[in-house]
N, C-alpha and C positions, 0 to 999 in steps of 0.2 A: 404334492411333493413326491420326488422320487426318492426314496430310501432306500439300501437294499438292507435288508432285513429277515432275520427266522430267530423262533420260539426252538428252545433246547428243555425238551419236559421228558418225563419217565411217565411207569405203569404205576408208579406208588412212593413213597419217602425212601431214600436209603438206595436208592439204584443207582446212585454215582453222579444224579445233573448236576450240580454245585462244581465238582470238578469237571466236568465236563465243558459247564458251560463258564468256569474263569479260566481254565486252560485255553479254549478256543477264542478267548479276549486275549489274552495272553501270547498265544503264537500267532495272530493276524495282527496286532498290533507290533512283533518281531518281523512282520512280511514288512513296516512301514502304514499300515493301517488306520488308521482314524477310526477306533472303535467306540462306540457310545454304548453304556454300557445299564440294562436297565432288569427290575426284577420283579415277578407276577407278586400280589400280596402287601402285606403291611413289614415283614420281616425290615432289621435294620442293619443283622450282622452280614449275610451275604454280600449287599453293597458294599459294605468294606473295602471285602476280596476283590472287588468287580472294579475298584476305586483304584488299586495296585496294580492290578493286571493292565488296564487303561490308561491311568493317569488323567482321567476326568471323573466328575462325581458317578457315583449308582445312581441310579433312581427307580422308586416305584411306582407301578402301575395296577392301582388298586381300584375296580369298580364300586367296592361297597366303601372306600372312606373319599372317595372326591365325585364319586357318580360316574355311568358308564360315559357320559357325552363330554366327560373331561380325559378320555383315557387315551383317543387318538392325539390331541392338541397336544395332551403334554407330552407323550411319545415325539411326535414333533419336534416339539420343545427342545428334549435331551437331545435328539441325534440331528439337529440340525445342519449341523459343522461338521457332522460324520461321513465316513463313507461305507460305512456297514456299523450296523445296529445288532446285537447280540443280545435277547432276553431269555434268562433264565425263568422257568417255571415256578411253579409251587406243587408241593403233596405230589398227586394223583393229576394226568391230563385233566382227566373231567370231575376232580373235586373242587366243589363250592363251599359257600354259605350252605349251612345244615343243609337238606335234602335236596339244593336246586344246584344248577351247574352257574349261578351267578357268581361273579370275582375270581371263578377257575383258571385255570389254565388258558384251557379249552376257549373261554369265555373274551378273553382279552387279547387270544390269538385270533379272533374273529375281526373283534375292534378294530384289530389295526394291519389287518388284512395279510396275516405272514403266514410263510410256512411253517410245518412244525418237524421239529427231528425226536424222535424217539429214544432216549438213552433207556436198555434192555440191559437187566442183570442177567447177564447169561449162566452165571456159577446153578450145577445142580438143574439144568434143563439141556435139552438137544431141541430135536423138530418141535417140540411145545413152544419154541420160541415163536416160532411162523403162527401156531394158533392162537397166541396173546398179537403180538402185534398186528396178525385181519381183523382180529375183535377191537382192537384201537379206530383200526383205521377205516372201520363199516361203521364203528355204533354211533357217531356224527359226521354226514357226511359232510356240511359244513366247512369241518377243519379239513385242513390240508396237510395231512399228514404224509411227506414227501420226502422219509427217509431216515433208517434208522441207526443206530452205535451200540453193538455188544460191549459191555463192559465184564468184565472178569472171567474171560475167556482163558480155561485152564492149559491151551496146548494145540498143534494146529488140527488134529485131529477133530477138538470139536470144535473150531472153529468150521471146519469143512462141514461138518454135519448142522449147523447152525446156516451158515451162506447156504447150502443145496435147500435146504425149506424154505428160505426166504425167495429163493427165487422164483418158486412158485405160487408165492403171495403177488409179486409185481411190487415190493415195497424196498427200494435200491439201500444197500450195506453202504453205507460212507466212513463207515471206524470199527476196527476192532481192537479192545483195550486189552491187554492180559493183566492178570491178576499179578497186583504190583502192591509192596509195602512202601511205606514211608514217603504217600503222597498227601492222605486225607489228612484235614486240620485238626487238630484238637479240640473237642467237648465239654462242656460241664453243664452246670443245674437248667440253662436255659438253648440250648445247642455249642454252635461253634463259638468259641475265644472269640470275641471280635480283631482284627486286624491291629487296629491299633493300640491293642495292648500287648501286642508281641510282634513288635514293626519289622523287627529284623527277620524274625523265624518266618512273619506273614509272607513278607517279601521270596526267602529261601524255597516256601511252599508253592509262592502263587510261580515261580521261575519251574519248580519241576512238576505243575499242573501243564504250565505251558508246553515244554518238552517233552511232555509224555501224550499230550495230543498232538503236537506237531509229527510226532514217529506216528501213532496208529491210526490217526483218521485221516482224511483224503481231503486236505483243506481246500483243494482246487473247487471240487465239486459240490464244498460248502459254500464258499463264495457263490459259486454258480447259481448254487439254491437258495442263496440272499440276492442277488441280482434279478432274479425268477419272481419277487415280489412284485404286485400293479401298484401303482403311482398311488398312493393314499390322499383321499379330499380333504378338503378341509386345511385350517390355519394354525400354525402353531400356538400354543397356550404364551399367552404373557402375561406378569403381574400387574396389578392398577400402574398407570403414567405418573411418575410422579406430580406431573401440573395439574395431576384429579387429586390431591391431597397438597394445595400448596404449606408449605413449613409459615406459621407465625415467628420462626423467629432460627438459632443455629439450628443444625440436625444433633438429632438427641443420640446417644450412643447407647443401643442395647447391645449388653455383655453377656453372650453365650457363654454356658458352661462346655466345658471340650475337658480334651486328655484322656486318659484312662478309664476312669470314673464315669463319664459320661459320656459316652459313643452312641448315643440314637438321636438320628434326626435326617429330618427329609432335605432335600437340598431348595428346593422351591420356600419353606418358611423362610431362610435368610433373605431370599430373594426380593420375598414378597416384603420384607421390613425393610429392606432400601428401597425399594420402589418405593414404598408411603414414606419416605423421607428421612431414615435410619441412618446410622454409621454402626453397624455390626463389628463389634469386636468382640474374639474367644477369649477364654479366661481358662484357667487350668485350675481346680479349686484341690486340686493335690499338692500344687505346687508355689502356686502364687499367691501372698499376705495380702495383699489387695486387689481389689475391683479395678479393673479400667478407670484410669481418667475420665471424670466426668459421665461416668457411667447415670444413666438416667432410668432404667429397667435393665430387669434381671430374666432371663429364659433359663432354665435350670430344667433339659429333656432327661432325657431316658440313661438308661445304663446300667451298672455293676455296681454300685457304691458301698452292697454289703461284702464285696471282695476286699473294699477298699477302706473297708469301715474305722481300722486304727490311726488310717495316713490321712484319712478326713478329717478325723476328730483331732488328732496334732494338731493340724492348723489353726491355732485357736484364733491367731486375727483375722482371718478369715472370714471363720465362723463368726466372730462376735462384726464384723462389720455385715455382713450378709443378714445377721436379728435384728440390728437398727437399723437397715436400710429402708429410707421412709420413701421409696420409689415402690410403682409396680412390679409383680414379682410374677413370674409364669411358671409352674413349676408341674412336670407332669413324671408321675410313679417316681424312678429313682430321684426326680427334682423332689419329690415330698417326702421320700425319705430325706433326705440330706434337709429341709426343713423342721423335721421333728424334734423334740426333742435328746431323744436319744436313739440310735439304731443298735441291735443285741448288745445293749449297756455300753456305746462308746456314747458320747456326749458328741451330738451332731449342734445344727446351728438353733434352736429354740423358736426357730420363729411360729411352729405349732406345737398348742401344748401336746404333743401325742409321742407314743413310744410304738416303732416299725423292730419287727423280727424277723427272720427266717422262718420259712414254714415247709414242712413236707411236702405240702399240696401244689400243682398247678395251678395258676388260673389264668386261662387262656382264653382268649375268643372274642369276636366283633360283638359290638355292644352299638344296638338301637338307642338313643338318651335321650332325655328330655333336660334342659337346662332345670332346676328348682329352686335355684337364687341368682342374683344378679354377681356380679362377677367383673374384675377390670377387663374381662376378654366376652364373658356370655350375659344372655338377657334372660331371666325368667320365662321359662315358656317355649323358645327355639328348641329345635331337633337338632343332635347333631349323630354322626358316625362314624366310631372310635372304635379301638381295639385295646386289649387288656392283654398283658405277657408279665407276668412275676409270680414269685413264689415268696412272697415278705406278704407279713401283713402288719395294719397299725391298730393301735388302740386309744381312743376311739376309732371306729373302721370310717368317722366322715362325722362331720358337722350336725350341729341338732337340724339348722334347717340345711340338708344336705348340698352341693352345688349339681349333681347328676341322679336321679332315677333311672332305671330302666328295669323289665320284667321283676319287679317288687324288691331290685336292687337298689342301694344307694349308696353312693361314692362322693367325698370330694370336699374342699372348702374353701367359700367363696367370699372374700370382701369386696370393697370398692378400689384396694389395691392389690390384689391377691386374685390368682387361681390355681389350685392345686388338687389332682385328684390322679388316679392311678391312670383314668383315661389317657390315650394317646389320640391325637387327632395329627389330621394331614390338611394343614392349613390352607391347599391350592381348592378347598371343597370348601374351606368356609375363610375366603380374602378376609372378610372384614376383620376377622381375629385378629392382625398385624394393623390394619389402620388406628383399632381401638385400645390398640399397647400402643401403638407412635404416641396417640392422643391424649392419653391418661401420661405419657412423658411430659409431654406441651401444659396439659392443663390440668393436673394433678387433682384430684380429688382429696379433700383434708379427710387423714384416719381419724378414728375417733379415740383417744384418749389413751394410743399405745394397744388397744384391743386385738386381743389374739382370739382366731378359731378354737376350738376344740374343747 
């Protein structure tokens, strides 16, 4: 397939690609555009942004949670119906997994065969600029590093002295940004705000990222340098048929948690639970007294819920229907907070005995796992590959017989209608996760006698 397509990466975190590269979704999508819009890693809030600026979902392309040989397909996937594909990086070009350049940058602009542009903090440097970006674009030669964008360029003066070194690199300038207030998003404990819980101000931001790349970059000859990409092999990614899971009987309705509270999730898990024979409906548990009609399982992802902790615990019919709910329940990090019993002393929904806090600490990073109990989603035994982002912690920190191991860690709690553990996974790496929540809809497993983890 022909896509045109380029990687928007920097030297390091903090150099400006996040606006760089939803600005540039943002004004090619004002040209009239069909932008697809997709981002290196496991992160959840930059798609957001990339969701605004587009108007189709983000998606990620993460070689360590769905395997490198799912990273073109699903690339695919996302910008099928596009006519330019825009991926933003992560960290560092060539940061991976601890010491190797695996799930990098670098790594995934290989996969799927694009150029890459360089976003360069130019603030506090001149001709040093030219000797970081040769060092980019020697140390693999691999990538195709085909062209770079000054950001916080103090005035023309060094802008001139910045363009004269690069030219003698051979590495073509296609933007120069000047140092500008009142574009970047707002931050807190875990990065940016996610989008959707400041819709309007999202929107206000992602309109003057786009604006402000439309004036200093040179979008003709970014196009050009998406168009520049070779026809990439291969099929794009789809989830199982649904006639490979025919339904015994209606389709079951699993009810995603959404809204404020809960803003993480990949867009391929929905995908994958109507393909095995779902009706996906979102649920707001900030706002709405009850579940979906007919709701038959509960997905309860990622998110903020300790921002939200007073307006959760209001909800008291909510909560107390989400503790009896005698369906499967999927529930990952902030989904196990809002399971606990209580999060920093509000009264969450009880369905484990445990109490989650706020905590000083990080804890971030891909996680190797070994299933260690059966589970409505996992089997004793399996490998899978997750990633961890919070700073809450519960108590007890996981089940006596744990649902996850990994390097002498242990996370999680697992029934025969229950999964819940801080892990995050990317369902397009392990399908059967969705066939085995339809299933457990269909044909229920009896709990045993109202029993709770913890």
């Amino acid at each position: 397939m022909v896509i045109p397509r380029l990687v928007i990466a920097a030297p390091s975190s903090g150099s400006g690609k996040t606006t760089v590269a939803t600005g540039l979704m943002a004004a090619l999508r004002a040209r009239g555009l069909r932008v697809s819009p997709h981002k290196v890693g496991p992160d959840y809030i930059d798609p957001g942004y990339h969701a605004l600026a587009t108007g189709c979902p983000g998606r990620n392309l993460d070689p360590w949670l769905t395997g490198e040989e799912l990273v073109a397909p699903l690339f695919l996937h996302g910008a099928r119906d596009a006519d330019l594909a825009v991926v933003e990086g992560v960290m560092g070009l060539y940061d991976g997994a601890g010491m190797e350049e695996f799930a990098s940058t670098a790594h995934v602009a290989r996969l799927i065969g694009a150029p890459v542009v360089l976003v360069v903090d130019a603030a506090r440097q001149g001709r040093s600029v030219a000797a970081l970006v040769q060092g980019f674009a020697s140390f693999d030669t691999r990538v195709r590093l085909a062209g770079v964008i000054l950001n916080r360029v103090g005035s023309e003066r060094h802008e001139q002295i910045c363009r004269a070194a690069l030219a003698e690199s051979g590495v073509p300038v296609l933007g120069v940004i000047p140092r500008v207030d009142g574009v970047a998003t707002p931050s807190r404990h875990l990065g940016l705000i996610p989008a959707a819980e400041r819709r309007a101000d999202a929107v206000a931001a992602v309109d003057r990222m786009g604006a402000l790349i439309a004036e200093s970059c040179d979008l003709d000859e970014l196009v050009a340098l998406a168009r520049s990409a070779p026809p990439l092999p291969g099929s794009p990614w789809s989830p199982p048929l649904f006639e490979q899971h025919p339904p015994t009987g209606s389709r079951p309705v699993v009810a995603v948690a959404g809204g404020s509270a809960f803003t993480f999730g990949y867009a391929e898990q929905v995908e994958l639970l109507a393909a095995v024979g779902a009706d996906v409906v979102t649920f707001d548990p900030l706002r709405e007294e009850r579940l979906p009609e007919g709701t038959g399982a509960i997905v309860i992802g990622g998110g903020f819920p300790e921002m939200y902790a007073a307006e959760l615990s209001a909800n008291e019919p909510l909560r107390r229907e989400v503790a009896a709910f005698g369906g499967p329940i999927v529930a990952e990090c902030a989904g196990l907070l809002y399971l606990a019993r209580e999060l920093d002393g509000h009264p969450m929904c009880g369905r484990l005995q445990i109490t989650a806090t706020m905590t000083g600490r990080l804890t971030l990073g891909y996680r190797d796992a070994v299933a260690t109990a059966d589970s409505v989603l996992t089997r004793e035994g399996e490998r899978y590959r997750g990633h961890e982002f919070h700073r809450t912690a519960t108590d007890p920190g996981h089940a006596e017989r744990p649902l996850f191991r990994w390097r002498g860690s242990a996370d999680g709690f697992g029934e025969p209608l229950l999964s819940a553990s801080y892990l995050h996974l990317h369902w397009a790496g392990s399908p059967e996760l969705a066939a085995r929540l339809v299933a457990a809809c269909r044909h229920p497993v009896a709990e045993s006698g109202g029993r709770r983890s913890g």
